[in-house]
PDB file of N, CA, C and O in Angstrom:
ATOM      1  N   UNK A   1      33.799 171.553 183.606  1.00  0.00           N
ATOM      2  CA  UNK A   1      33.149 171.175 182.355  1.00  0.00           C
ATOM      3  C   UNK A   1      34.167 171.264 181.212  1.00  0.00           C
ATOM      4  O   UNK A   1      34.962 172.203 181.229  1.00  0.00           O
ATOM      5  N   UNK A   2      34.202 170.479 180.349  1.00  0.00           N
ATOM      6  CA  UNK A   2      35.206 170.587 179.346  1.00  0.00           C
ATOM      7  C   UNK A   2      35.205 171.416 178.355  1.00  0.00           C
ATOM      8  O   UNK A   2      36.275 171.786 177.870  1.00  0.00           O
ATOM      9  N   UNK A   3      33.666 171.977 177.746  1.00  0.00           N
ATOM     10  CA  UNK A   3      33.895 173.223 176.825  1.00  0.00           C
ATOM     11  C   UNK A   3      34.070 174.338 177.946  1.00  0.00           C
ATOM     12  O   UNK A   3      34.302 175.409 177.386  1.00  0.00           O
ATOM     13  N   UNK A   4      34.054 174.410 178.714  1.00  0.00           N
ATOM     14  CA  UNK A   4      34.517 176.016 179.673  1.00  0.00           C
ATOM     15  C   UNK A   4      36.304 175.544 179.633  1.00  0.00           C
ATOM     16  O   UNK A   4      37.077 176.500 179.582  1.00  0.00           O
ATOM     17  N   UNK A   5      36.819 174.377 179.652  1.00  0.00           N
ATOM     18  CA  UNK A   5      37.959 174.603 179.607  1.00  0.00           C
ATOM     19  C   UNK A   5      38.615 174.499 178.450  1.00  0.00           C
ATOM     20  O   UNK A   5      39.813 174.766 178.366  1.00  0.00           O
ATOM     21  N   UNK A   6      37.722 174.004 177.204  1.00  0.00           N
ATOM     22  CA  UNK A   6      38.315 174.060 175.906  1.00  0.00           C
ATOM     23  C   UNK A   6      38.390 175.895 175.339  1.00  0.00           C
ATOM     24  O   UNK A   6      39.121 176.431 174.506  1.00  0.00           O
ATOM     25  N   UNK A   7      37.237 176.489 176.266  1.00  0.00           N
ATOM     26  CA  UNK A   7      37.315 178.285 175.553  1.00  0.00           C
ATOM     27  C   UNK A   7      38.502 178.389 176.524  1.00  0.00           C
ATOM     28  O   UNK A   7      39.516 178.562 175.847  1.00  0.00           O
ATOM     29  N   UNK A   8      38.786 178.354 177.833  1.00  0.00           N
ATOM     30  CA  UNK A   8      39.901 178.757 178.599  1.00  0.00           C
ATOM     31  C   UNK A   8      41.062 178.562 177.811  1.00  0.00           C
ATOM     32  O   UNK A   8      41.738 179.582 177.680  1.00  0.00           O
ATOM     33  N   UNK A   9      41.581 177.320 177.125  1.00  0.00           N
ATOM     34  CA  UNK A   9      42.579 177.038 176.766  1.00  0.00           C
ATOM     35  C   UNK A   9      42.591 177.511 175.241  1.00  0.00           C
ATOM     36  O   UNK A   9      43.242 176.750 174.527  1.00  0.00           O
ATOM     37  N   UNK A  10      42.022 178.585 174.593  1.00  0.00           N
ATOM     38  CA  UNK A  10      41.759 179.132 173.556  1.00  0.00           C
ATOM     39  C   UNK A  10      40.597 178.611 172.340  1.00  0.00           C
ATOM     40  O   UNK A  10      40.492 179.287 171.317  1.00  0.00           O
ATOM     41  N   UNK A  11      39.801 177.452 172.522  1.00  0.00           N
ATOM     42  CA  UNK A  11      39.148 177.318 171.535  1.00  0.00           C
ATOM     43  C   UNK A  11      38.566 178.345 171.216  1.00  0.00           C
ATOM     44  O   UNK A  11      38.326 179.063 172.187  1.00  0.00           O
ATOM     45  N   UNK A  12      38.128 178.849 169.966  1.00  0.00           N
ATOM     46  CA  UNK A  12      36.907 179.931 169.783  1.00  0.00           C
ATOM     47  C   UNK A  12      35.900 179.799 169.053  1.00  0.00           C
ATOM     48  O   UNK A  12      35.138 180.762 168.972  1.00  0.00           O
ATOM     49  N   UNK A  13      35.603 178.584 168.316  1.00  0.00           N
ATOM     50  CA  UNK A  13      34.753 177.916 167.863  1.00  0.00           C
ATOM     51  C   UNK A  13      34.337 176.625 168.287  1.00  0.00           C
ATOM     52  O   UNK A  13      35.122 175.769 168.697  1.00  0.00           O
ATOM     53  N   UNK A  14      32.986 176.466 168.182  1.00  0.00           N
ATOM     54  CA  UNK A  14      32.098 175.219 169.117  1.00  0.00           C
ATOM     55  C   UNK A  14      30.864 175.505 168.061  1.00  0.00           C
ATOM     56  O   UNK A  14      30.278 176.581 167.945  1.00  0.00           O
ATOM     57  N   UNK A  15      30.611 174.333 167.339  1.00  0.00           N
ATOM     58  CA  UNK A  15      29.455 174.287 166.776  1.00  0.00           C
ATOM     59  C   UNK A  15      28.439 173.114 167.301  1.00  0.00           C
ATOM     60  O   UNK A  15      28.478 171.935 167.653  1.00  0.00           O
ATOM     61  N   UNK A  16      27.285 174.438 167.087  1.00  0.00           N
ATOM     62  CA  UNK A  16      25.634 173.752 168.056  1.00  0.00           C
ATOM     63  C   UNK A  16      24.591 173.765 166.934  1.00  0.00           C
ATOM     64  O   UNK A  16      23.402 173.915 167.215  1.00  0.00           O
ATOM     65  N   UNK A  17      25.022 173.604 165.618  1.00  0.00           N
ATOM     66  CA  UNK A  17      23.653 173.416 164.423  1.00  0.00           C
ATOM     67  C   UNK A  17      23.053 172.362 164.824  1.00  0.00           C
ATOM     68  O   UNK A  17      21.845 172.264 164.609  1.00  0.00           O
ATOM     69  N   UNK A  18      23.646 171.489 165.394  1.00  0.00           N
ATOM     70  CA  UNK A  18      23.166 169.996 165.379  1.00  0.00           C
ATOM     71  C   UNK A  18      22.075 170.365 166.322  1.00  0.00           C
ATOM     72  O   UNK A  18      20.866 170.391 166.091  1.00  0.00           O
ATOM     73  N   UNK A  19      22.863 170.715 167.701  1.00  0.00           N
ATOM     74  CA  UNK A  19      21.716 170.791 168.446  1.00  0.00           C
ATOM     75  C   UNK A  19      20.434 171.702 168.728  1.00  0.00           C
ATOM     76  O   UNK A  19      19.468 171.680 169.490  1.00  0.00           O
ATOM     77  N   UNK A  20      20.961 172.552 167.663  1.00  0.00           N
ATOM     78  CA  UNK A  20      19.617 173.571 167.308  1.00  0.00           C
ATOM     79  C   UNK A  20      18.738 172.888 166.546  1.00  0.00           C
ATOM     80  O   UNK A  20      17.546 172.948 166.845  1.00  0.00           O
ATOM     81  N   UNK A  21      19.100 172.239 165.602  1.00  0.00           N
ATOM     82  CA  UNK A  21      18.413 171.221 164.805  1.00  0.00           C
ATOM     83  C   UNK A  21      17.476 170.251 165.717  1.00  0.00           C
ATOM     84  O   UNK A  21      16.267 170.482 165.748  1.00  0.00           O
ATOM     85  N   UNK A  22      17.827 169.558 166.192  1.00  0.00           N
ATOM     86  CA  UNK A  22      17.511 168.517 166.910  1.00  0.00           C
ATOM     87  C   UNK A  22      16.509 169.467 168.439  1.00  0.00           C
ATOM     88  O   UNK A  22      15.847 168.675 169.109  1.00  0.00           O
ATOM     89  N   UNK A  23      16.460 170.353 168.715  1.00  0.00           N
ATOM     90  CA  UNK A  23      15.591 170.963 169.482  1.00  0.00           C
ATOM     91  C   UNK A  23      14.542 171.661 169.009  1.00  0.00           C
ATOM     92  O   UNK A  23      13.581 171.972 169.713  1.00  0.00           O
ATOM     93  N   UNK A  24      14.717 172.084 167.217  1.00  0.00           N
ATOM     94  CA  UNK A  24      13.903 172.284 166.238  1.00  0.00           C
ATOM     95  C   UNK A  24      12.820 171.290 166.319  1.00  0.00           C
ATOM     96  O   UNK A  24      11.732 171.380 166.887  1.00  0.00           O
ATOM     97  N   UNK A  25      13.348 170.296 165.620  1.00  0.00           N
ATOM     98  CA  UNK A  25      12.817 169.115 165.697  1.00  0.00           C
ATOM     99  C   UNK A  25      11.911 168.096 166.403  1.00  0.00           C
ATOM    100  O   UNK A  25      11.001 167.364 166.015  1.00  0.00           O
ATOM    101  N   UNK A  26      12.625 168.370 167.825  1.00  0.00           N
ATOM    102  CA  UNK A  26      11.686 167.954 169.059  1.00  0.00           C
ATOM    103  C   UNK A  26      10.349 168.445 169.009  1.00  0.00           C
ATOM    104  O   UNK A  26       9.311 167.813 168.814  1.00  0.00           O
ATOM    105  N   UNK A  27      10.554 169.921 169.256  1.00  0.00           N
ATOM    106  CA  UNK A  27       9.688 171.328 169.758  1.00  0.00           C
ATOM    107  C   UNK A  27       8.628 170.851 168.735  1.00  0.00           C
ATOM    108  O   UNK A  27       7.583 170.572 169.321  1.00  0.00           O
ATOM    109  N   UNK A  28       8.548 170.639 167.194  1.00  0.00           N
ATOM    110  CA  UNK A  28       7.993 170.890 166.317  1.00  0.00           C
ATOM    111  C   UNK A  28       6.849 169.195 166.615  1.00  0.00           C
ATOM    112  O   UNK A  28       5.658 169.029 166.881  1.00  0.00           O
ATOM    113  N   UNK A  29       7.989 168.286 166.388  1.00  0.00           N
ATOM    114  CA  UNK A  29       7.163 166.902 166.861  1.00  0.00           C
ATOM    115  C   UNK A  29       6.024 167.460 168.107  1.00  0.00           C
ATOM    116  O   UNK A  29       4.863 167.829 167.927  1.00  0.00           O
ATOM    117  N   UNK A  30       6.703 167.388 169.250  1.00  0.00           N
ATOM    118  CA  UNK A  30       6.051 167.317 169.914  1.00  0.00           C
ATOM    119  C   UNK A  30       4.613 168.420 170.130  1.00  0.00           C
ATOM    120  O   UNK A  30       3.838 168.190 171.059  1.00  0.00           O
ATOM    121  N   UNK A  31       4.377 169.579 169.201  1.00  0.00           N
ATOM    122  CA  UNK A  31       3.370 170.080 168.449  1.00  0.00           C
ATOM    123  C   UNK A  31       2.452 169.519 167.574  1.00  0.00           C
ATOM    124  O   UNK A  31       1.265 169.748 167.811  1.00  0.00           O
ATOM    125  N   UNK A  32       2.740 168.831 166.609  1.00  0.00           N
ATOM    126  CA  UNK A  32       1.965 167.996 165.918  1.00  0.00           C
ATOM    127  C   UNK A  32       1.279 166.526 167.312  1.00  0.00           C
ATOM    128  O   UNK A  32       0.109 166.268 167.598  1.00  0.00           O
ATOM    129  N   UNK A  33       2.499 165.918 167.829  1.00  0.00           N
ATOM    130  CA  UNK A  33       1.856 165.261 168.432  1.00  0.00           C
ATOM    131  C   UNK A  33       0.809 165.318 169.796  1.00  0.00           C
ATOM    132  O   UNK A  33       0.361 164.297 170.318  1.00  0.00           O
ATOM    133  N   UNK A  34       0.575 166.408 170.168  1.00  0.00           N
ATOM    134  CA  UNK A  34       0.092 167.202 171.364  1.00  0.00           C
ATOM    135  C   UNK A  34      -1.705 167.309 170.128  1.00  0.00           C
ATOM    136  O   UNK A  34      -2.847 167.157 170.562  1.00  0.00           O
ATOM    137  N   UNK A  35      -1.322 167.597 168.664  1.00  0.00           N
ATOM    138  CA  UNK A  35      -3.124 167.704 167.914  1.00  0.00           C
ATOM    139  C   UNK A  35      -2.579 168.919 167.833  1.00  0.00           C
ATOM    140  O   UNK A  35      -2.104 168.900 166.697  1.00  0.00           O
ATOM    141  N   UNK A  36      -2.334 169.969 168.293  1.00  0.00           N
ATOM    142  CA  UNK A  36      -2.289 171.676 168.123  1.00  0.00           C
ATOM    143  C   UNK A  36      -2.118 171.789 166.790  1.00  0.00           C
ATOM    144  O   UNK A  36      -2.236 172.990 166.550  1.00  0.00           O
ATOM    145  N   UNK A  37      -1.850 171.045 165.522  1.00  0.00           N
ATOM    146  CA  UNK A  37      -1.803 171.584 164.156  1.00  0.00           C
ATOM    147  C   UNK A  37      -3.150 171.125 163.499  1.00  0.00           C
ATOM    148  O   UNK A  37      -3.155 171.231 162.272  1.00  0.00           O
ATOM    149  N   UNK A  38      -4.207 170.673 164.033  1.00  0.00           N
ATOM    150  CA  UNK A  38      -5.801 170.460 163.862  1.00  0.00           C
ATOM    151  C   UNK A  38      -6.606 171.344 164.953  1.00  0.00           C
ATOM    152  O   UNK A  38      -7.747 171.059 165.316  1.00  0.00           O
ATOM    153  N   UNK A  39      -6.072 172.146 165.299  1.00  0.00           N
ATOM    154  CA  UNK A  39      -6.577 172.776 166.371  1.00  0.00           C
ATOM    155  C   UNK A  39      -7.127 174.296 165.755  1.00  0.00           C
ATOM    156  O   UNK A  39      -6.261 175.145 165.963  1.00  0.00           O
ATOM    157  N   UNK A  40      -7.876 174.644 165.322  1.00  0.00           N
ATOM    158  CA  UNK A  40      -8.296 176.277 165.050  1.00  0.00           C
ATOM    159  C   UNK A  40      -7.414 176.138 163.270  1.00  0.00           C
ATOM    160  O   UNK A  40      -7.799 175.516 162.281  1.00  0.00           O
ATOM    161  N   UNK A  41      -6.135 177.010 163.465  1.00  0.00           N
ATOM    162  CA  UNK A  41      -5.769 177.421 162.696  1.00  0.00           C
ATOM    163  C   UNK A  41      -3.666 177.217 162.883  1.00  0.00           C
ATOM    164  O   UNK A  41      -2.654 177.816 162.520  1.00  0.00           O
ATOM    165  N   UNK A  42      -3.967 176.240 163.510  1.00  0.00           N
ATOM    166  CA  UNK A  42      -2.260 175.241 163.963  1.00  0.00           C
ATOM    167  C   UNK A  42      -1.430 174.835 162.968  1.00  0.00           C
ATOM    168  O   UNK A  42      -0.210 174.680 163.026  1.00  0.00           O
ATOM    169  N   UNK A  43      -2.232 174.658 161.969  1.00  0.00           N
ATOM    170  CA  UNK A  43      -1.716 173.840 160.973  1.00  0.00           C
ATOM    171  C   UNK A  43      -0.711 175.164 159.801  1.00  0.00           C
ATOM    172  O   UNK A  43       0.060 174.873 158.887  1.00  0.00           O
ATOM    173  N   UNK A  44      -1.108 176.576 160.288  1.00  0.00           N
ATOM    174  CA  UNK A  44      -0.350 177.872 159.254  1.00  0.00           C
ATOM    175  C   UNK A  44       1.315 177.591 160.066  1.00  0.00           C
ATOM    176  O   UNK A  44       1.593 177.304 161.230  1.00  0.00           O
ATOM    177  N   UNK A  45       1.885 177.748 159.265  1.00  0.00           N
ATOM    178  CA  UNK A  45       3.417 177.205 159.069  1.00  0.00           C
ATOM    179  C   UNK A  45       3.969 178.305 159.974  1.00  0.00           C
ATOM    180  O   UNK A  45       4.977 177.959 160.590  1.00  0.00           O
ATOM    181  N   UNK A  46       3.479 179.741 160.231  1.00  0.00           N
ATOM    182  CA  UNK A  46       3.974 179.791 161.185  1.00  0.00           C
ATOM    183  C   UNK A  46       3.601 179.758 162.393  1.00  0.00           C
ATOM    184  O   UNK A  46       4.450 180.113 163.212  1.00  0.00           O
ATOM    185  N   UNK A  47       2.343 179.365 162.875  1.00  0.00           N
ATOM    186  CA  UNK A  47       1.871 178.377 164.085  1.00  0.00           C
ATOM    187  C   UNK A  47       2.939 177.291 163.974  1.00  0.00           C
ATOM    188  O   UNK A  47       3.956 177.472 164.643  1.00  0.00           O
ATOM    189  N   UNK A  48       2.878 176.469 163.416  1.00  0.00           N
ATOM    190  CA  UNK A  48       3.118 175.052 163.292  1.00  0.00           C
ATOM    191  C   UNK A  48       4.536 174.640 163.491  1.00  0.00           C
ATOM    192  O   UNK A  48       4.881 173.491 163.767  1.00  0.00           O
ATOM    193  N   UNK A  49       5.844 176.308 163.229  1.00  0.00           N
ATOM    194  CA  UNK A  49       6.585 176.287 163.152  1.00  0.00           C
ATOM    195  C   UNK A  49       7.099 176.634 164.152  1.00  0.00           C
ATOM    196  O   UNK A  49       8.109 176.112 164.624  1.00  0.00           O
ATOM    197  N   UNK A  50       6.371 177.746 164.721  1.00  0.00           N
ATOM    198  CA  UNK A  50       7.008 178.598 166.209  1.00  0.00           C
ATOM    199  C   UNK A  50       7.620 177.506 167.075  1.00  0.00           C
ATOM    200  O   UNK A  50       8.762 177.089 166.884  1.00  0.00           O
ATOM    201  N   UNK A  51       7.014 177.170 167.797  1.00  0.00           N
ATOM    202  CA  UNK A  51       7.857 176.155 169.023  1.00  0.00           C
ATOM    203  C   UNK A  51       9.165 175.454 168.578  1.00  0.00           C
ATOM    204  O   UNK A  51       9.902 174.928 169.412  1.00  0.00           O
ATOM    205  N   UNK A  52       9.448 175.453 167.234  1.00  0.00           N
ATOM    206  CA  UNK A  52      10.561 175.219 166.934  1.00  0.00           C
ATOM    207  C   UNK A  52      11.783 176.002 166.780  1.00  0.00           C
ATOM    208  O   UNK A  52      12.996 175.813 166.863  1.00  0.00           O
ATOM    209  N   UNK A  53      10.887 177.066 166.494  1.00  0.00           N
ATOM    210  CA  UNK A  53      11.875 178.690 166.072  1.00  0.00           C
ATOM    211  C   UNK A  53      12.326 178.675 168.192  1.00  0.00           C
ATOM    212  O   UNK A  53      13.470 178.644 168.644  1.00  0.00           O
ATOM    213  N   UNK A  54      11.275 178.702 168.872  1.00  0.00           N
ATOM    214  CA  UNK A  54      11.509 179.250 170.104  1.00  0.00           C
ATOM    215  C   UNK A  54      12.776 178.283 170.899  1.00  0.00           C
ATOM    216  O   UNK A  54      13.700 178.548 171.668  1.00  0.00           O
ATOM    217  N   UNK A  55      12.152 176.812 170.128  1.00  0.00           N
ATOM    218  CA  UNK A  55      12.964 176.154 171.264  1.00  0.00           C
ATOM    219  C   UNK A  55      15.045 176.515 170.605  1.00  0.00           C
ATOM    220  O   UNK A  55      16.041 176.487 171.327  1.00  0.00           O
ATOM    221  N   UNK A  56      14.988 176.802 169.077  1.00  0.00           N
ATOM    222  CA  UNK A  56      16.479 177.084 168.881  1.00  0.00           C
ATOM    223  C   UNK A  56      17.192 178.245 169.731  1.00  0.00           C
ATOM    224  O   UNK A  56      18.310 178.487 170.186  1.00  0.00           O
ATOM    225  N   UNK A  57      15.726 178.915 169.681  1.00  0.00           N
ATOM    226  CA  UNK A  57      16.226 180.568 170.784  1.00  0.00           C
ATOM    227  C   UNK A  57      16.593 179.767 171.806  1.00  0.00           C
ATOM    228  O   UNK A  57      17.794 179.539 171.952  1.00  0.00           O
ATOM    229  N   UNK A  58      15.691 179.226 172.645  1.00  0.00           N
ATOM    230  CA  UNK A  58      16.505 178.777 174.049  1.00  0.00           C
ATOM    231  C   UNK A  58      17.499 177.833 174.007  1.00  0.00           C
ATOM    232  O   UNK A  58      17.990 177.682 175.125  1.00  0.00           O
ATOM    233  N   UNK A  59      18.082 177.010 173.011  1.00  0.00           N
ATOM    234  CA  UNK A  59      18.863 176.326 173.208  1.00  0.00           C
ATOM    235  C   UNK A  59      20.262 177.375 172.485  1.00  0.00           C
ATOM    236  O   UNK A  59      21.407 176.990 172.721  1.00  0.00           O
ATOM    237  N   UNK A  60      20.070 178.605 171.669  1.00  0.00           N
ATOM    238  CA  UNK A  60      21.424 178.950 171.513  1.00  0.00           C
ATOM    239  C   UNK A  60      21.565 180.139 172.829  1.00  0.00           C
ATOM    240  O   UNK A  60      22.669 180.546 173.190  1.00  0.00           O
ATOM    241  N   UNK A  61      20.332 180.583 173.429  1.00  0.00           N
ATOM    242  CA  UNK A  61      21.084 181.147 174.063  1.00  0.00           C
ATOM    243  C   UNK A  61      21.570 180.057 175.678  1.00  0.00           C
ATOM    244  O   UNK A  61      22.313 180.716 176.406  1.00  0.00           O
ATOM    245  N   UNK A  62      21.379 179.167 176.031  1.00  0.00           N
ATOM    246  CA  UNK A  62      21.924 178.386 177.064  1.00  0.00           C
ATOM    247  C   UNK A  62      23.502 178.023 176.050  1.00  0.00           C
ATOM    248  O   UNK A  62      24.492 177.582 176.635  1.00  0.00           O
ATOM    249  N   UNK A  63      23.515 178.188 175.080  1.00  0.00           N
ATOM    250  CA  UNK A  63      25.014 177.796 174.589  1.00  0.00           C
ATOM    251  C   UNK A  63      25.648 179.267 175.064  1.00  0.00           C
ATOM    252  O   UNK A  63      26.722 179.240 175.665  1.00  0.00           O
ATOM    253  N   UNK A  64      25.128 180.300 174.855  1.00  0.00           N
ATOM    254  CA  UNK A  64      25.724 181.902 174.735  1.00  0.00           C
ATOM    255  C   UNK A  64      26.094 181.528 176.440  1.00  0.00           C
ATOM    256  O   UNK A  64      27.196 180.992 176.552  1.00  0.00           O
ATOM    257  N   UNK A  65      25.535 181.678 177.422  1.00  0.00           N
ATOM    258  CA  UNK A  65      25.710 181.376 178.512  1.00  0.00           C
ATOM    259  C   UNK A  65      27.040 180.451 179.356  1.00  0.00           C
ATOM    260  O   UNK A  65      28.016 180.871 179.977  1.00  0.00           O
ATOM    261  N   UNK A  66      26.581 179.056 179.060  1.00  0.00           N
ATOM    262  CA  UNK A  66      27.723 178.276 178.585  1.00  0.00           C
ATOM    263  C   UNK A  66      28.832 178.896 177.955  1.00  0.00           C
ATOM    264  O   UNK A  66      29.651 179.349 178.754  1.00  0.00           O
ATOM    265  N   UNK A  67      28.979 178.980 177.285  1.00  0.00           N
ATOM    266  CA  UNK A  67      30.097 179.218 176.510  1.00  0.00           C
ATOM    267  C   UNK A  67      31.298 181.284 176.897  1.00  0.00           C
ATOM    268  O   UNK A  67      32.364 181.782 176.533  1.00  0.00           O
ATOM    269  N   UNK A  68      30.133 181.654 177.781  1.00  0.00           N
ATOM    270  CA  UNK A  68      30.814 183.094 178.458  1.00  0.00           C
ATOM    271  C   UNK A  68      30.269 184.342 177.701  1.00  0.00           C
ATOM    272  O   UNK A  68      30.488 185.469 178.147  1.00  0.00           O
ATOM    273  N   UNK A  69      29.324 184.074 176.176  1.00  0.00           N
ATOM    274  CA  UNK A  69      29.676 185.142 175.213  1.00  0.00           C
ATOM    275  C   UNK A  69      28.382 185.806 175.792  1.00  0.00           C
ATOM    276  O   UNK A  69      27.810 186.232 174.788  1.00  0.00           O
ATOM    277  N   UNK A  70      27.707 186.083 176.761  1.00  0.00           N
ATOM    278  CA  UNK A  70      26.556 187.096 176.998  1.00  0.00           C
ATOM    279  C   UNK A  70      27.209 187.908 177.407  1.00  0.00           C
ATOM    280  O   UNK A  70      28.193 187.948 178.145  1.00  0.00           O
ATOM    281  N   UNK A  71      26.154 189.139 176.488  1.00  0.00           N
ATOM    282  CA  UNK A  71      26.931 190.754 176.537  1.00  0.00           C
ATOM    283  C   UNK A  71      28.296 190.991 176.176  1.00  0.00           C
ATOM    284  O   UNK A  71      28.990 191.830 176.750  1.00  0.00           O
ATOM    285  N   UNK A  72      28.696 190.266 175.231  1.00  0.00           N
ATOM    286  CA  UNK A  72      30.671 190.547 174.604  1.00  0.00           C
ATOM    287  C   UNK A  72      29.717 191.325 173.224  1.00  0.00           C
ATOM    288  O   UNK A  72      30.290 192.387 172.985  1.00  0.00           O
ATOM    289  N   UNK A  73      28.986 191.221 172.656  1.00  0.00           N
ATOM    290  CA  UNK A  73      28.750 191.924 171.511  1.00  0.00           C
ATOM    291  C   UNK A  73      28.228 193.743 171.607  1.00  0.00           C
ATOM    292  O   UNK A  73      27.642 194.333 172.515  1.00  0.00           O
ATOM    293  N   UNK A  74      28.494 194.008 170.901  1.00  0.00           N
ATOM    294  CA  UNK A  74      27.989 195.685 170.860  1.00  0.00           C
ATOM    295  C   UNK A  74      28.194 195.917 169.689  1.00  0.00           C
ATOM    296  O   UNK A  74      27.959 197.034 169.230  1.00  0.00           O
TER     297      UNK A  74
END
């Protein structure tokens, strides 16, 4: 894979806003479009927002993974 060999060969920066963004984004669409923000009480921002918050969690940590840095922090 080429970012495992761009950190091998010293990169140490790789930026993923975009794709945190853009999985934000999805997560959140595809909430509204599923009805769940007319649903009960879907529509409170942080209902409405979560699946977006969650899907950045899973997409930075599959980068942490990728990229070698699970468990280097303390």
């Amino acid at each position: 894979d080429m970012i495992k060999k761009a950190i091998d060969l010293g990169v140490s920066k790789i930026n993923v806003n975009t794709e945190c963004q853009l999985s934000f984004a999805d997560a959140t669409r595809k909430y509204i479009e599923a009805g769940k923000d007319l649903e009960g009480k879907g529509f409170d921002p942080r209902k409405l927002l979560a699946p977006g918050a969650e899907a950045i969690k899973a997409t930075v940590k599959e980068k942490m993974e990728l990229f070698g840095s699970v468990g280097k922090a303390e």
